[in-house]
ROVONU-687913 format. One record per residue (C-alpha): chain; x, y, z. Coordinates in Angstrom, 1 decimal, decimal comma, padded with zeros to 4 digits. Last residue first. Layout:
<pts>
  ch      xx      yy      zz
   A       X       Y       Z
...
</pts>
This chain:
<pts>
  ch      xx      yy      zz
   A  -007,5  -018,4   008,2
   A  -008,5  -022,4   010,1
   A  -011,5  -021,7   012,6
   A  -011,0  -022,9   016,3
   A  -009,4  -018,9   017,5
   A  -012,0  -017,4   018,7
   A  -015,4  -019,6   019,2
   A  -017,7  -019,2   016,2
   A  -017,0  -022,3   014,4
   A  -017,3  -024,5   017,3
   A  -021,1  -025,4   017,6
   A  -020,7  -026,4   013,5
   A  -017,6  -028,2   014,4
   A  -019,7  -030,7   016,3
   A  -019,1  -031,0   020,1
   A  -018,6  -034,5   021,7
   A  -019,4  -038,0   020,0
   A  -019,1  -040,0   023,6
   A  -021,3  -038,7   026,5
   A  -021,9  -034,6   026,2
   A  -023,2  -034,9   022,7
   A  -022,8  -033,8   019,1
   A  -025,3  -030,9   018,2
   A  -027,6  -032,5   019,7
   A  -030,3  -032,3   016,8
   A  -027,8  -033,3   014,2
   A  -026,0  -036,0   015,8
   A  -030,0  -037,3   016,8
   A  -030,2  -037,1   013,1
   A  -027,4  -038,5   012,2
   A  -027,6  -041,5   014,4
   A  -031,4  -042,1   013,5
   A  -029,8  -042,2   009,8
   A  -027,4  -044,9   011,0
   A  -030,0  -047,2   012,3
   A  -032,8  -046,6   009,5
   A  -029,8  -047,8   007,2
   A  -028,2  -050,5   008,9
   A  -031,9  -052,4   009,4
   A  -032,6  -051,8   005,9
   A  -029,2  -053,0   004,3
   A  -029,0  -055,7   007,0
   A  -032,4  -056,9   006,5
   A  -032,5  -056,6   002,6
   A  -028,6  -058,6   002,7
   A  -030,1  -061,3   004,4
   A  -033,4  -062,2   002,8
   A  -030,8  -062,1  -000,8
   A  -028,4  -064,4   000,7
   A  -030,8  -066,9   002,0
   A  -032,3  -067,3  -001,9
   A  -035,5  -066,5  -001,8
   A  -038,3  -069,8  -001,9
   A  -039,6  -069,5   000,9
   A  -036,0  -069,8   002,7
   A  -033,7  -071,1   000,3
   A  -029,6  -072,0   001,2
   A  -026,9  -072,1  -001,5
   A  -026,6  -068,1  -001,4
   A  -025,8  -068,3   002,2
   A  -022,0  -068,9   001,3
   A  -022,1  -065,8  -000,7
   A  -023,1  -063,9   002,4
   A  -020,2  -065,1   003,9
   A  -017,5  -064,5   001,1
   A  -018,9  -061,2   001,3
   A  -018,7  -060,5   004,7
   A  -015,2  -062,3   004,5
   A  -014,1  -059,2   002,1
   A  -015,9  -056,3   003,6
   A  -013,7  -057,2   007,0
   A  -010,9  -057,6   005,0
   A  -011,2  -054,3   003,7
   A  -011,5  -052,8   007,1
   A  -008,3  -054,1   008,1
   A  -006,2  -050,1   009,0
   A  -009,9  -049,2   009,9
   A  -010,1  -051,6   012,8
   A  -008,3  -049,8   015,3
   A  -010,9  -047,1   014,8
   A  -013,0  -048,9   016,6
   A  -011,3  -048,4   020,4
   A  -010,5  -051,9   021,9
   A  -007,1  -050,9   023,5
   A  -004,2  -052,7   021,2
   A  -002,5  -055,3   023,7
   A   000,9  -054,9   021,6
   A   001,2  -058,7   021,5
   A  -002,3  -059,4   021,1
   A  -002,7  -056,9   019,0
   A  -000,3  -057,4   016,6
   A  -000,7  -061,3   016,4
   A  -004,5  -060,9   015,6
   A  -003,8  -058,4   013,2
   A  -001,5  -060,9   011,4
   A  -004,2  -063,6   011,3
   A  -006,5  -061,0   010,2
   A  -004,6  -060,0   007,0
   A  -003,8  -063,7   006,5
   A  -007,2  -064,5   006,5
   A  -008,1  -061,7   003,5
   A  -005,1  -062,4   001,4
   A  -006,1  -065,5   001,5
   A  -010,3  -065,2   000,9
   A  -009,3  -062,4  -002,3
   A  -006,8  -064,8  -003,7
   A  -009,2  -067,7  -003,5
   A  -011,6  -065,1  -004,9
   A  -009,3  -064,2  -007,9
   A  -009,2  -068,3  -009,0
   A  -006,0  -070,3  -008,1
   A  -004,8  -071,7  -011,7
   A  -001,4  -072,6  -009,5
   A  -002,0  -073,2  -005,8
   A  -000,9  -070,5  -003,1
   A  -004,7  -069,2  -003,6
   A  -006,2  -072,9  -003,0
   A  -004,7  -073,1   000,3
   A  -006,6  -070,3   001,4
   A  -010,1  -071,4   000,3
   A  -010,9  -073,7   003,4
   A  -010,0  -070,6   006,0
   A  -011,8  -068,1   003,6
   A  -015,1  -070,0   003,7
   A  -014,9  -070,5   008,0
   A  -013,4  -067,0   007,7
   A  -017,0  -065,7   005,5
   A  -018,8  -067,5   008,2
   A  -017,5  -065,3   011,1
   A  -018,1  -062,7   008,5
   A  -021,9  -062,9   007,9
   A  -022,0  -063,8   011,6
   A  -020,7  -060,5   012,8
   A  -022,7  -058,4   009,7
   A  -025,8  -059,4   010,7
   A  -025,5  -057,0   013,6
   A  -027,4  -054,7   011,4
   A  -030,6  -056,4   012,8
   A  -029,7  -055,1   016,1
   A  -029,4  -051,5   015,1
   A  -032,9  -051,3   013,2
   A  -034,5  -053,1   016,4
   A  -032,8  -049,8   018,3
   A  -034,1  -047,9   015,8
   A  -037,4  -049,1   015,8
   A  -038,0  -048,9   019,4
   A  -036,6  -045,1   020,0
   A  -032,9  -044,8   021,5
   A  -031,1  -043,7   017,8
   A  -033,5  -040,7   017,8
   A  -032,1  -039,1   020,2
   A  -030,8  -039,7   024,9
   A  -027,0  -039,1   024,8
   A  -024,7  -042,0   024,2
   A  -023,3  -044,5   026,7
   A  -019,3  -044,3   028,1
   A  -018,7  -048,3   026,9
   A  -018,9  -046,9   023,2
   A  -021,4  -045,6   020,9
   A  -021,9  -047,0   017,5
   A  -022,1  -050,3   019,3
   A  -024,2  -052,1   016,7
   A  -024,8  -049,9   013,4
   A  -023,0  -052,4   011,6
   A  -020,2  -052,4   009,3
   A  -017,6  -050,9   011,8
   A  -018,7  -053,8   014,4
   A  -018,2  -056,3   012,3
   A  -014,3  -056,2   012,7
   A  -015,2  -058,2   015,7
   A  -012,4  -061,3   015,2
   A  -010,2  -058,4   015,1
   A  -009,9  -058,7   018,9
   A  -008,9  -062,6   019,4
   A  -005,5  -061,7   020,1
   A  -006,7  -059,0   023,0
   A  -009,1  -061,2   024,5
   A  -006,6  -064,0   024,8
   A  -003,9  -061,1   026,6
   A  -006,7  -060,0   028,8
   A  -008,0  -056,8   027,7
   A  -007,3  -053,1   029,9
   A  -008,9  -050,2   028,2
   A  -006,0  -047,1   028,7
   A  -003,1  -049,1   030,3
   A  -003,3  -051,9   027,3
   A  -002,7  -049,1   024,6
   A   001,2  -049,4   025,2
   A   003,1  -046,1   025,4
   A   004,2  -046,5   029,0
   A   007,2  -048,9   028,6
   A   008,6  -046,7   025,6
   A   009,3  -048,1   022,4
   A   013,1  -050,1   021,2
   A   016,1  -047,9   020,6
   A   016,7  -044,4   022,1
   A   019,0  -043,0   019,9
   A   019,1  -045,4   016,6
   A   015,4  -045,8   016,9
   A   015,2  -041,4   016,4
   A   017,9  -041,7   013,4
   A   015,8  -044,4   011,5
   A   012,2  -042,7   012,4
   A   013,9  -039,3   010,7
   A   015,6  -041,2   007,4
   A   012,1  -042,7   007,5
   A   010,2  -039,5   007,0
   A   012,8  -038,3   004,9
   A   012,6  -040,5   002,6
   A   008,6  -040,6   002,8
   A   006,6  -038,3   000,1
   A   010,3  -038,0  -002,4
   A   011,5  -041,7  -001,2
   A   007,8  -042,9  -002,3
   A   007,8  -041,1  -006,2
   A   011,2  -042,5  -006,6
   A   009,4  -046,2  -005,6
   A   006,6  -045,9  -007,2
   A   008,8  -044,8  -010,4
   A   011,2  -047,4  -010,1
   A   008,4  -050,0  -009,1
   A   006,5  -049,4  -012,6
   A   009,7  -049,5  -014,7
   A   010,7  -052,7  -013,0
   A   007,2  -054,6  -014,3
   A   008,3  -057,6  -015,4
   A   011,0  -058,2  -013,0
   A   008,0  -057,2  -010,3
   A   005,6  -059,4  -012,2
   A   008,5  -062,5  -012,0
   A   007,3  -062,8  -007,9
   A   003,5  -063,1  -008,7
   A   002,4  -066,1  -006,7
   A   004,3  -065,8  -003,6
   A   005,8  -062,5  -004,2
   A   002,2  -061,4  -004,3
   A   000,8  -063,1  -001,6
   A   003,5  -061,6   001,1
   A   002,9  -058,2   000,0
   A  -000,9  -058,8   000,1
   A  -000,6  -060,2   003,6
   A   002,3  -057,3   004,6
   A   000,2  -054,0   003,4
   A  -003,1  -055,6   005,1
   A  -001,0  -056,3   008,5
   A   000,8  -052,8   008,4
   A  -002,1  -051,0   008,5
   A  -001,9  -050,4   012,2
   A   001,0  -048,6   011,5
   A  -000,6  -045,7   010,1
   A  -000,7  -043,6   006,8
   A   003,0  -044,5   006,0
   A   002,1  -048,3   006,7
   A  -000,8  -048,0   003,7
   A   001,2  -046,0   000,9
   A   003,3  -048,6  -000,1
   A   000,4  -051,1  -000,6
   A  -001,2  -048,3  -002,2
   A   001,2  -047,5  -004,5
   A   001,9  -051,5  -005,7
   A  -002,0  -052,1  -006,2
   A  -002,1  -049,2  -008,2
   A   001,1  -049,7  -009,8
   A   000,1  -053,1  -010,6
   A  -003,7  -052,3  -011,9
   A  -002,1  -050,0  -014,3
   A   000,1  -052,4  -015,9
   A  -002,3  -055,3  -016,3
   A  -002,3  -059,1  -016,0
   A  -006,0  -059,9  -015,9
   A  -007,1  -062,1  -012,7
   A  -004,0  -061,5  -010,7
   A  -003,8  -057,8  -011,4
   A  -007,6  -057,0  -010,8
   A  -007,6  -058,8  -007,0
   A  -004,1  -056,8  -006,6
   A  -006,3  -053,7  -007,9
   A  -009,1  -054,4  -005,8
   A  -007,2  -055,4  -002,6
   A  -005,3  -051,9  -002,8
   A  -008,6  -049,9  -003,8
   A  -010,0  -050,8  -000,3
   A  -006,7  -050,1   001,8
   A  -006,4  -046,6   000,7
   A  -010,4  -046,0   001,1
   A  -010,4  -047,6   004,6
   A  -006,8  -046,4   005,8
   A  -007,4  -042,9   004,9
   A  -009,4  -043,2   008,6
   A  -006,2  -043,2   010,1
   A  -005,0  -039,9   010,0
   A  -008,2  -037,9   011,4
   A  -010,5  -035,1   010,0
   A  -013,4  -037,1   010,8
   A  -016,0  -036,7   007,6
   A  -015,9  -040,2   006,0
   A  -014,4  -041,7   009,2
   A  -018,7  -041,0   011,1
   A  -020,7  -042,1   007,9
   A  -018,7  -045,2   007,5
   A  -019,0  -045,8   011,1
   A  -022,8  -044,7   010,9
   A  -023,1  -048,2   008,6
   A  -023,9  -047,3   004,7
   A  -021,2  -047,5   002,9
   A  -020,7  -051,6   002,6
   A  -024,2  -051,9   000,9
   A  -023,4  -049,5  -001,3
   A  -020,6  -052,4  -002,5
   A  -022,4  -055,5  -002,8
   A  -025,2  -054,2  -005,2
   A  -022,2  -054,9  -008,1
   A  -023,1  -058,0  -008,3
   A  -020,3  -060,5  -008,1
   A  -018,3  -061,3  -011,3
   A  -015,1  -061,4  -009,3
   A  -013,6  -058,6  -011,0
   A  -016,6  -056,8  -010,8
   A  -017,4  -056,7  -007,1
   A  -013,6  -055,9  -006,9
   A  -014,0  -052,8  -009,4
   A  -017,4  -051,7  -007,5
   A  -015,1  -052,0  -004,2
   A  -012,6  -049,9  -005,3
   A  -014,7  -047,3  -006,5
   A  -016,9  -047,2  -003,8
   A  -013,6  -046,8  -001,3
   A  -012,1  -043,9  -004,0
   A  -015,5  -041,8  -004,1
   A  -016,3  -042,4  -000,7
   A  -013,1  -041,2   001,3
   A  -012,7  -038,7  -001,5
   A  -016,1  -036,9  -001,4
   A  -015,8  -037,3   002,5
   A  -012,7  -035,3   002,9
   A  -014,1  -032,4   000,1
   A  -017,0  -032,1   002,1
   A  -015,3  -031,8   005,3
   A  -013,0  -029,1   003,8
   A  -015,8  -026,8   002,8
   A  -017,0  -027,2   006,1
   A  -013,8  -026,0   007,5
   A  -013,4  -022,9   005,0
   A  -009,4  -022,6   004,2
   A  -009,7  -024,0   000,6
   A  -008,2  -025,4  -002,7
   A  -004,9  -025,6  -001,8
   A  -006,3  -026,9   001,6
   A  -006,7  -030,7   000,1
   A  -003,5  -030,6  -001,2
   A  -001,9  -030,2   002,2
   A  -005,1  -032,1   004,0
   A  -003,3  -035,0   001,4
   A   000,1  -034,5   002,7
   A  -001,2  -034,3   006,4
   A  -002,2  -037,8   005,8
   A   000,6  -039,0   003,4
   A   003,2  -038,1   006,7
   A   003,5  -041,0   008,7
   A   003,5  -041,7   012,3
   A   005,8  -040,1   014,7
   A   007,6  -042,6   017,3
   A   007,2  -042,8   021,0
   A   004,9  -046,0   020,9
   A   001,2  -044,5   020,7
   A   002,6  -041,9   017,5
   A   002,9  -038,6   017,4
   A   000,9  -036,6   014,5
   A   002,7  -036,9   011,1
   A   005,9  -036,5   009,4
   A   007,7  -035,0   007,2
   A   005,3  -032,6   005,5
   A   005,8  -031,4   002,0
   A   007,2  -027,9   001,9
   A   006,0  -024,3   001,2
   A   006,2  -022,6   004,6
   A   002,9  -021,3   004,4
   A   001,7  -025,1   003,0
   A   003,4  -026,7   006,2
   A   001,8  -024,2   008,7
   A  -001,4  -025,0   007,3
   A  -000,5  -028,7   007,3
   A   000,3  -028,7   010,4
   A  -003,2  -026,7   011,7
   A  -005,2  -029,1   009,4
   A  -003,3  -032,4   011,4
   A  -003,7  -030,3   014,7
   A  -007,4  -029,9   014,6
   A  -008,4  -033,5   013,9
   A  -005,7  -034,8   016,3
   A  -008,8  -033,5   018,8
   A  -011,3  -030,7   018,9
   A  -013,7  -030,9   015,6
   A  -015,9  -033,6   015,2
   A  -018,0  -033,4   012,2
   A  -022,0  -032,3   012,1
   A  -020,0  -029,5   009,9
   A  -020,7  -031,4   007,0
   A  -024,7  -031,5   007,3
   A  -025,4  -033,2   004,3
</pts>
């Protein structure tokens, strides 16, 4: 609904353009946008707007197809973890329904593959460990190769599930040699060069620019800055949708939305608790006849422990797209959280079910004010900016 209610004017524009100019020239991309620290990021973004633009040119067109994959793969992934830990399957709309979800479905970024990419590589690990299967180790295995090559700030995710598996799974890789020989050929074709090119750059000018840090832009204090992904909440919530710059006056201002909004905050405690429950479970997964969701609650704290190292070293500006690279572990400690509450009666519900009603309902009517005052606004002067549907017409903006 609505596709061309997406942001067009940013990285957005230059990824399609690149991979335009990429397509004409008939070649995979090397490399994507320019990265915060002096290097280029990777190229499986503007590889996938490649394949993407075989099939069309028309923007909106393009939107839809962006956010029928982003949803498609991440519901997919999290009905086959639901599943695999014999969890109802109601858990996983309930993660797609916060305006941030809404918002990366249709953005025309890099980093927003991170979610789906990230999503279906804990399901399949999650899959693997409970039922020894082929298919659910190269997925698992592609993905966690994929992940650093989409951004950097994935790395965290792609290293805690790396790390777990050659823990507990180191003889799968023997097992499965075939399987890595042909992600890994199928990796040096998408990225060899890629690297080759980041390799030679280092080798010039090594170590990162003084001025590239994020800390310049939305100064944290170093504490502040480590304890950061503690509020990976905020992408499944409807709570601070608009930044520290304000929002324009719509829908999302009235009584009852703002009520909606706050009730969505649910999702902060539901995974504050979910690391108190992941914290005891972790040394569980390292032990042997270590049940999927102790696998799911480690891989889970360790992803956030490393996140909390990288940006408190690197001082990573508090923008929410920084937490799209973990968003997976955000879903998982939710979960783990609201499962906690499942012990606990209030009039005779279970906790668990009174909860997850008031966050679905209050996240719902909060996001759909959000899209409607989007719609209305066309965009807005204070933080979302024009829409591409307000842009379409201006010489030059649309992609021939």
């Amino acid at each position: 609904m609505w596709p061309t209610d997406a942001p067009w004017g940013g990285d957005d524009v230059l990824l399609v353009t690149r991979a335009v100019q990429a397509n004409r020239e008939h070649r995979l991309s090397e490399a994507g946008l320019g990265g915060s620290f002096g290097y280029p990021y990777g190229p499986i973004p503007l590889q996938i707007y490649q394949a993407l633009l075989l099939r069309t040119h028309d923007l909106p067109t393009l939107v839809r197809l962006h956010a029928a994959l982003f949803v498609v793969v991440t519901a997919a992934a999290l009905l086959w973890l639901a599943r695999t830990l014999g969890w109802s399957p109601w858990l996983a709309p309930m993660m797609l329904v916060s305006p941030f979800f809404w918002y990366y479905s249709r953005l025309l970024w890099d980093n927003p593959f991170a979610i789906p990419v990230g999503s279906m590589l804990v399901a399949a690990y999650v899959a693997f460990l409970n039922r020894e299967s082929r298919a659910a180790f190269a997925i698992a295995l592609t993905c966690g190769l994929a992940l650093p090559f989409i951004h950097p700030m994935t790395l965290p995710l792609a290293i805690a599930v790396g790390v777990h598996a050659i823990v507990n799974r180191r003889a799968s890789f023997r097992r499965h040699w075939i399987v890595v020989l042909v992600v890994a050929a199928c990796g040096t074709f998408s990225c060899g060069s890629y690297c080759v090119g980041v390799v030679r750059q280092f080798a010039q000018s090594p170590g990162m620019p003084k001025s590239a840090g994020q800390g310049d832009k939305l100064p944290l204090s170093r504490p502040a800055a480590f304890a950061l992904p503690l509020l990976g909440g905020r992408l499944l919530s409807a709570y601070y949708f608009y930044d520290w710059r304000g929002s324009d006056p719509g829908p999302e201002t009235t009584t009852v939305a703002r009520a909606a909004r706050g009730v969505s905050a649910l999702a902060y405690p539901l995974i504050w608790l979910g690391i108190a429950v992941g914290v005891v479970r972790f040394r569980a997964s390292f032990s042997a006849g270590a049940r999927p969701v102790d696998a799911l609650a480690a891989v889970s704290i360790l992803t956030l422990g490393l996140q909390c190292c990288l940006d408190g070293m690197l001082r990573i500006a508090p923008w929410p797209h920084y937490f799209t690279g973990t968003w997976i572990a955000g879903v998982a400690c939710f979960w783990l959280g609201l499962r906690q509450l499942a012990r606990l009666r209030w009039r005779g519900m279970r906790m668990s079910t009174v909860v997850a009603v008031a966050y679905s309902v209050g996240t719902i009517v909060a996001t759909a004010a959000f899209v409607v005052g989007i719609h209305n606004a066309s965009g807005g002067k204070a933080w979302y900016g024009p829409t591409m549907a307000s842009q379409l017409d201006v010489p030059g903006m649309t992609v021939k």
